[in-house]
C-alpha positions as a printed NumPy array, in Angstrom:
array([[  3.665,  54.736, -22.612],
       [  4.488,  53.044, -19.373],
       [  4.371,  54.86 , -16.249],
       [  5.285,  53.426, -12.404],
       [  2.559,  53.552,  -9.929],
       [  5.31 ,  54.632,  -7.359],
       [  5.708,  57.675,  -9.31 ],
       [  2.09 ,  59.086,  -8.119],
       [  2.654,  58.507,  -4.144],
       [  1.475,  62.28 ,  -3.578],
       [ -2.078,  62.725,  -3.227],
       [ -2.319,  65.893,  -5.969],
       [ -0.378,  63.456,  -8.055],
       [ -2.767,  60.303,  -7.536],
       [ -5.764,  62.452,  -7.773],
       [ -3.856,  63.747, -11.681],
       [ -3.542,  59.931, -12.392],
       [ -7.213,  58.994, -12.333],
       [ -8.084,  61.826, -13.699],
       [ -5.781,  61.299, -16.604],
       [ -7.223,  57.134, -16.766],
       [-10.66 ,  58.658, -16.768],
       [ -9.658,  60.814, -19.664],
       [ -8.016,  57.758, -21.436],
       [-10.693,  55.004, -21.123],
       [ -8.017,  52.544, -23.528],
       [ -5.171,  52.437, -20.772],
       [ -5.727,  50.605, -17.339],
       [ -3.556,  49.708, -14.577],
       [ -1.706,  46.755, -15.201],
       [  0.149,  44.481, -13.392],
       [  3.89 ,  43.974, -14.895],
       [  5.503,  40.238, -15.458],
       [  8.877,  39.273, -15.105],
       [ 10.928,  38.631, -18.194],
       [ 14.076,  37.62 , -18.308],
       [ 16.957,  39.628, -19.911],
       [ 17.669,  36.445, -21.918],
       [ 13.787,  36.213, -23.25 ],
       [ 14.069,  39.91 , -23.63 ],
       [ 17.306,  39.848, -26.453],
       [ 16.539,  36.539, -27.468],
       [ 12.883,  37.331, -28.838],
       [ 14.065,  39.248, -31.688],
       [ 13.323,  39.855, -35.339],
       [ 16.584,  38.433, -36.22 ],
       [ 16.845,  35.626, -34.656],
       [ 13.015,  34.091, -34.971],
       [ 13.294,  35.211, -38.475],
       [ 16.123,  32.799, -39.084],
       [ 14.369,  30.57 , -37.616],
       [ 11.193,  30.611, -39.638],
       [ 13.688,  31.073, -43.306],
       [ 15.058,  27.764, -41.988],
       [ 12.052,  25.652, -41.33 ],
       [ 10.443,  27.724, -44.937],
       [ 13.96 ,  26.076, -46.604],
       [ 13.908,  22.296, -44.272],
       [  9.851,  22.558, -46.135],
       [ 10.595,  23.113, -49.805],
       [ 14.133,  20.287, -49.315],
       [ 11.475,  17.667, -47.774],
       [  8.581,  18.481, -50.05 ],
       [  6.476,  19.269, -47.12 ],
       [  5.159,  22.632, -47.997],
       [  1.208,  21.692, -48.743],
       [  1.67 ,  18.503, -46.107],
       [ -0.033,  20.295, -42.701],
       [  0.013,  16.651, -41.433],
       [  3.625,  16.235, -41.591],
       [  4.747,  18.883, -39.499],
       [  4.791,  18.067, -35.547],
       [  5.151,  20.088, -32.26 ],
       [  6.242,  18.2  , -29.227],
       [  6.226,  19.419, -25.696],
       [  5.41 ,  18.58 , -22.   ],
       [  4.797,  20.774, -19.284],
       [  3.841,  19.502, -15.673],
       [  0.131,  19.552, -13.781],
       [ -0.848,  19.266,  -9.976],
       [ -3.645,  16.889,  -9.379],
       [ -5.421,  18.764,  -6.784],
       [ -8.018,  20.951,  -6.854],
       [ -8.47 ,  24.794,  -7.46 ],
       [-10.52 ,  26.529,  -4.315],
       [-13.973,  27.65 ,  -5.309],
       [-15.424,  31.289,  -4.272],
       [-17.858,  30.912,  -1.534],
       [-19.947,  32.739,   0.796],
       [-19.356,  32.252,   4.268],
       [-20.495,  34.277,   7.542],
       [-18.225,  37.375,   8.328],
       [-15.287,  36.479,  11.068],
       [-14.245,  33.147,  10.052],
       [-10.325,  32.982,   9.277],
       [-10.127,  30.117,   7.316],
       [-12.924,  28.432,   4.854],
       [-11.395,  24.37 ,   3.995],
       [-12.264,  22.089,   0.952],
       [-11.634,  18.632,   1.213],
       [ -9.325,  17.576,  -1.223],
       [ -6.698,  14.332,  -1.702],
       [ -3.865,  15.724,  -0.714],
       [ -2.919,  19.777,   0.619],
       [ -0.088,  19.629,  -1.987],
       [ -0.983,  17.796,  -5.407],
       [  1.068,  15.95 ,  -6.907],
       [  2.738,  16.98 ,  -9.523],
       [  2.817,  15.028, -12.785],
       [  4.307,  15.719, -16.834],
       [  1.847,  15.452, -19.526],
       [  3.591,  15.231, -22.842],
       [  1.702,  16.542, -26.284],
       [  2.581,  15.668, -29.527],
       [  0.409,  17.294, -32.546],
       [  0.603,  18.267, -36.028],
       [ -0.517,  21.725, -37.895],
       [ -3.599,  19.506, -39.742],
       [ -4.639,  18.293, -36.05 ],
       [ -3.088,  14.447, -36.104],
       [ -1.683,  13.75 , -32.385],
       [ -0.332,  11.013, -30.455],
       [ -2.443,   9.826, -27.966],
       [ -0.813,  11.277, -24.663],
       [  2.552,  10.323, -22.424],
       [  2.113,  10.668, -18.395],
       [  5.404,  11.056, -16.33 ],
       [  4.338,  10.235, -12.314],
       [  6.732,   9.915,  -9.645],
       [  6.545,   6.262,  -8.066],
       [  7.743,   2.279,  -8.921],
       [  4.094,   1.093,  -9.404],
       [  1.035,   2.094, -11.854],
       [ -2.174,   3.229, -10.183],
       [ -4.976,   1.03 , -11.062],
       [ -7.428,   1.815, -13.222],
       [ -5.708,   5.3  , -14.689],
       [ -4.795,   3.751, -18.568],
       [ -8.598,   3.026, -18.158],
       [ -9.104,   6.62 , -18.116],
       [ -6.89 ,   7.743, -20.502],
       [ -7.709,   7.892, -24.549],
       [ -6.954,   5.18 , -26.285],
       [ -2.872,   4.462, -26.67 ],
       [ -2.061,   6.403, -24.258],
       [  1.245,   5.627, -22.312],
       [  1.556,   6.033, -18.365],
       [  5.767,   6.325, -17.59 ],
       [  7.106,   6.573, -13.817],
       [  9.917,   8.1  , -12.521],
       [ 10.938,   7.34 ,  -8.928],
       [ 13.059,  10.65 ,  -8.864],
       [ 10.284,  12.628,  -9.971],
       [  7.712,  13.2  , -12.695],
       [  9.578,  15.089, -15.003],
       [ 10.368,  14.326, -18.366],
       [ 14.555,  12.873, -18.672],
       [ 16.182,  11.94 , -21.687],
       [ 15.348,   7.908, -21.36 ],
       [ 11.842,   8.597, -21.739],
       [ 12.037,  11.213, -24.084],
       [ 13.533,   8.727, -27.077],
       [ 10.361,   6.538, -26.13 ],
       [  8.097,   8.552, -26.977],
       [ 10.215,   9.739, -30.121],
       [ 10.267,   5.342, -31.023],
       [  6.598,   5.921, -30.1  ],
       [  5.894,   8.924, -32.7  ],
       [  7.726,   7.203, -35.433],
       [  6.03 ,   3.882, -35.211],
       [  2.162,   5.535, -34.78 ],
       [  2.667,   8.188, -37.463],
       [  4.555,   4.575, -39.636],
       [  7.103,   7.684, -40.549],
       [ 10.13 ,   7.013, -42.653],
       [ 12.553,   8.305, -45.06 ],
       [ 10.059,   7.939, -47.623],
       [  7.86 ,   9.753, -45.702],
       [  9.464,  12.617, -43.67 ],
       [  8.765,  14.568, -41.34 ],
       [  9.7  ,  17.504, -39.211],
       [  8.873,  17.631, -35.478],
       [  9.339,  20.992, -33.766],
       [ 10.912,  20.659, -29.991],
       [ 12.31 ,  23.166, -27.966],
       [ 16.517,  22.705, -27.11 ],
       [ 16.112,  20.994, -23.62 ],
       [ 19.108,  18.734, -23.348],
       [ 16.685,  15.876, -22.803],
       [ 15.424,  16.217, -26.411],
       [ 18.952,  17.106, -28.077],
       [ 21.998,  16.259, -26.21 ],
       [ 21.947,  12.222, -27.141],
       [ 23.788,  11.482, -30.397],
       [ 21.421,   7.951, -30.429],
       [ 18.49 ,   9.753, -30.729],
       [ 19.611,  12.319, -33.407],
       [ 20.92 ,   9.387, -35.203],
       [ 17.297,   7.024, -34.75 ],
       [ 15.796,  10.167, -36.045],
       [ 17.928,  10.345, -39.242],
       [ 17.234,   6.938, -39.906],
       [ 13.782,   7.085, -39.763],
       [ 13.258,  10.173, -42.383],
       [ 12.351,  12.58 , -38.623],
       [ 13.861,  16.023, -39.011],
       [ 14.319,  17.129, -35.377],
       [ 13.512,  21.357, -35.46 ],
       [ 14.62 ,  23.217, -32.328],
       [ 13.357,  26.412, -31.411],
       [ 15.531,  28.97 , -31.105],
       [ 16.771,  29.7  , -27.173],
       [ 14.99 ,  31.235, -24.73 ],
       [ 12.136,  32.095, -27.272],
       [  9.134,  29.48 , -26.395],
       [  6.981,  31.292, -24.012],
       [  6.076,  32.416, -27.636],
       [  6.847,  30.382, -30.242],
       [  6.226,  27.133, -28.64 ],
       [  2.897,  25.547, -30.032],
       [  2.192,  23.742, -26.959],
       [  2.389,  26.228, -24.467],
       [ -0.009,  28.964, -26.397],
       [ -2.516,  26.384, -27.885],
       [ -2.724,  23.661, -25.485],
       [ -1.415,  23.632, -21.748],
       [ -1.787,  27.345, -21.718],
       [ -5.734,  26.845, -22.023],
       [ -5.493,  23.728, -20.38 ],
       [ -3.947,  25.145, -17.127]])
């Protein structure tokens, strides 16, 4: 049961409501999140289940069913490099309280994670806005990891995205006599090129996408990794 705060603006009505939250200790006030009408009739038993009878089916045809380090979840999502204001205690009065930090507005950059349901992953793919590499950051990074730039911006386009896929296929040595499936959301970066649906056939990679407008759930990335990460 859902109830609107507005609904208890009258003061015998307000004084009812915490009485009634007192008498309920397992309800609280909550803050509500937008949600798209197209999240809202997309996330559906019908539809996800199709998609799960699909990838059960794609399983059993590639022999895949016991092979946890054959399956693959690709995503990126994008980070600000600055850093997240601490809690402090400060005298009473003053307006504003500053941190140093590199820049007032971080910039932004695309981390790309690749992983499998046994734990395998590719060592990870940065997207940065700018012509030149700065020095020293591969140093930082695990071992294999790639740094891309984008004098646009830092997100993730097409050109890059078959990269990394030539990347996948080449660390994971996977071919058509040793398949794989790689679940990827339906971003027309991934999906739209014909090239990269064909390099993918060639190569024994079974390209999944999750059904629309349904991976602020489904999505492996997003609940596992840059959710936590974030």
């Amino acid at each position: 049961m859902l109830m609107k705060l507005w609904d208890f603006k009258h003061k015998n009505w307000v004084d009812w409501l915490w009485s009634f939250l007192k008498s309920h200790p397992d309800l609280s006030i909550r803050k509500e999140e937008n949600l798209s009408i197209n999240r809202a009739l997309s996330m559906n038993k019908s539809e996800v289940g199709l998609f799960f009878d699909f990838l059960e089916d794609k399983m059993a045809e590639l022999n895949l069913t016991n092979k946890a380090n054959r399956i693959f979840n690709i995503d990126e999502s994008g980070f600000q490099l600055n850093t997240r204001p601490n809690t402090v205690v400060a005298p009473k009065g003053l307006s504003v309280i500053h941190e140093i930090s590199p820049k007032e507005k971080g910039e932004t950059i695309t981390l790309v994670a690749c992983f499998s349901v046994a734990g395998n992953d590719l060592p990870p793919c940065i997207v940065m806005k700018g012509k030149r590499t700065v020095v020293g950051l591969k140093e930082k990074l695990p071992a294999g990891s790639d740094v891309f730039h984008n004098e646009q911006s830092a997100y993730f386009n097409a050109q890059l995205f078959f990269v990394v896929i030539k990347k996948f296929v080449d660390y994971f040595h996977i071919s058509k006599e040793s398949p794989t499936i790689l679940i990827l959301d339906g971003n027309d970066s991934h999906c739209s090129n014909p090239d990269r649906v064909d390099f993918a056939v060639e190569n024994g990679l079974c390209l999944l996408c999750l059904p629309p407008h349904t991976t602020n759930l489904l999505q492996p990335a997003d609940k596992g990794i840059f959710a936590p990460l974030k």
